[in-house]
C-alpha positions as CSV (number, residue, x, y, z in Angstrom):
1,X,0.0,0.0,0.0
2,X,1.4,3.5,-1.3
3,X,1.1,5.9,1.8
4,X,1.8,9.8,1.3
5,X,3.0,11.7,4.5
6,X,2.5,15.2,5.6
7,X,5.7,16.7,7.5
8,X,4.9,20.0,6.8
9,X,4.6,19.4,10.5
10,X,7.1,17.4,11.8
11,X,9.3,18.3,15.1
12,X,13.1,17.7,14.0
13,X,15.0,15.7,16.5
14,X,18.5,17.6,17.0
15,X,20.1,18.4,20.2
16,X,19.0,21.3,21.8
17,X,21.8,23.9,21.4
18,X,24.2,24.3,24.9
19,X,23.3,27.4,26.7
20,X,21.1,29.3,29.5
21,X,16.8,28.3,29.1
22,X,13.5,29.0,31.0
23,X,11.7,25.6,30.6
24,X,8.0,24.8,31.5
25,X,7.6,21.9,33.1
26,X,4.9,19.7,30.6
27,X,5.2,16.4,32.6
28,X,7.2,13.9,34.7
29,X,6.8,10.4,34.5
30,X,7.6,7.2,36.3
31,X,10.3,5.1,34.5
32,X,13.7,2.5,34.9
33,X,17.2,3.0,33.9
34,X,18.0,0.5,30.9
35,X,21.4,0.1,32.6
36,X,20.6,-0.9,35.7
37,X,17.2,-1.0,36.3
38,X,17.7,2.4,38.8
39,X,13.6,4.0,39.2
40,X,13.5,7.8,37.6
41,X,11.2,11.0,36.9
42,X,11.7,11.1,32.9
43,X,10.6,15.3,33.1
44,X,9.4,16.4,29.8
45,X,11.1,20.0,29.5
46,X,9.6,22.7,26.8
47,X,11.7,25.9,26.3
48,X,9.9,28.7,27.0
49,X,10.6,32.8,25.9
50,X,13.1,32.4,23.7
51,X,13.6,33.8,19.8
52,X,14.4,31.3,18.1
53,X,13.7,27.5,19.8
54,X,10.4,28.3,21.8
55,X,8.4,25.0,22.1
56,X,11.9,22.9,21.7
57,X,12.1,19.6,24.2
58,X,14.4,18.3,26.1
59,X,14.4,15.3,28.7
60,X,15.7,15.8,32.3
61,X,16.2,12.3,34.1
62,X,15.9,12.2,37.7
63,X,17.1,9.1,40.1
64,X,15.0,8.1,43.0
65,X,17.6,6.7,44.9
66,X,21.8,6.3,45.3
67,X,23.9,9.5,45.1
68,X,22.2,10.9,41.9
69,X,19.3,10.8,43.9
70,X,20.4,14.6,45.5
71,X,20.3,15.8,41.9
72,X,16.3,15.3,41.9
73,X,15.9,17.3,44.9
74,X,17.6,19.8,44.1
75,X,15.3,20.2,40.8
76,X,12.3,20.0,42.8
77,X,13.6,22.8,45.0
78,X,14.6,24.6,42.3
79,X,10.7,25.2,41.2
80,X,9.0,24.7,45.3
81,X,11.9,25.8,47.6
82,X,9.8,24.4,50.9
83,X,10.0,20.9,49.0
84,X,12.7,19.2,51.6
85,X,12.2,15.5,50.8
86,X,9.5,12.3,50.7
87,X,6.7,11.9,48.7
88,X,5.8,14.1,45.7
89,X,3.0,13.8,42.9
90,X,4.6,14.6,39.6
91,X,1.4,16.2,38.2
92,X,1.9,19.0,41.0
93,X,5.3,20.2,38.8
94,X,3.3,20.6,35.3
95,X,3.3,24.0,34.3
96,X,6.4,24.8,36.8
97,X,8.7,27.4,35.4
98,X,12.7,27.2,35.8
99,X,15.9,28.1,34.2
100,X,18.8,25.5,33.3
101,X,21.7,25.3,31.9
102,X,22.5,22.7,28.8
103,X,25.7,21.7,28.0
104,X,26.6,18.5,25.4
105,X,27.5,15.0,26.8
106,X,29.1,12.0,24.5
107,X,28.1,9.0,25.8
108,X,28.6,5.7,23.5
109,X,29.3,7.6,20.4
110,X,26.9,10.0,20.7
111,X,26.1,13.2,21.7
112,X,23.3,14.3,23.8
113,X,22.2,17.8,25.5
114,X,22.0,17.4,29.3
115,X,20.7,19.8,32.0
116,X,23.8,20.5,33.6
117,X,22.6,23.0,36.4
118,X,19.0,24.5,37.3
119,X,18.4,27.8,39.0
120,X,14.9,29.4,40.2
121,X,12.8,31.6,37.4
122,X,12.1,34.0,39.9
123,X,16.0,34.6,40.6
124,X,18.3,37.4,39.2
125,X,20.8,35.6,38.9
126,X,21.7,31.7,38.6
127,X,22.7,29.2,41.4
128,X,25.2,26.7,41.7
129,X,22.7,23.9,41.4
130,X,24.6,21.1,39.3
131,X,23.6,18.3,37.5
């Protein structure tokens, strides 16, 4: 069967470029590490107020437990500052507003953007909250 696509429409899927962001929060959700098995937040990020790559995505894994774990609360911080740690509902962080900071990563041959540091959208200026 002959099918005839449309992409006038289509999202590209390049790296978002390394640099300073405001991001809206569109949704976290519940996942595994195909490493090791580790439980995550997979947070669907959307830039927000910029010229040229409003509406671009990236994703912002978060660890549940081990070491990395401090790196998810300091993003949760980052958008409620009275978060301190324990439970949370993903849903509550949807629509959230935050800066980051994306830098590249090569892992495996290939190059991905990563979060790299997170600071409030209500802040003047950034804090040293690394990824």
């Amino acid at each position: 069967m002959e099918m005839n696509p449309d992409y006038t429409e289509a999202k590209t899927f390049e790296n978002l470029p390394e640099g300073d962001y405001r991001f809206q929060v569109d949704k976290g959700v519940a996942g595994e590490s195909k490493n090791t098995g580790t439980k995550l937040v997979a947070w669907d990020l959307r830039v927000i107020e910029h010229e040229k790559l409003n509406g671009a995505s990236l994703t912002h894994r978060t660890f549940l437990t081990g070491a990395a774990s401090g790196f998810l609360k300091s993003f949760l911080k980052t958008m409620t500052p009275d978060y301190e740690e324990g439970p949370f509902d993903t849903q509550t962080y949807a629509g959230k507003i935050l800066c980051g900071r994306v830098a590249h990563e090569d892992y495996q041959g290939k190059t991905y953007a990563k979060l790299k540091q997170v600071w409030s959208a209500d802040s003047k200026e950034e804090n040293d909250i690394p990824f």
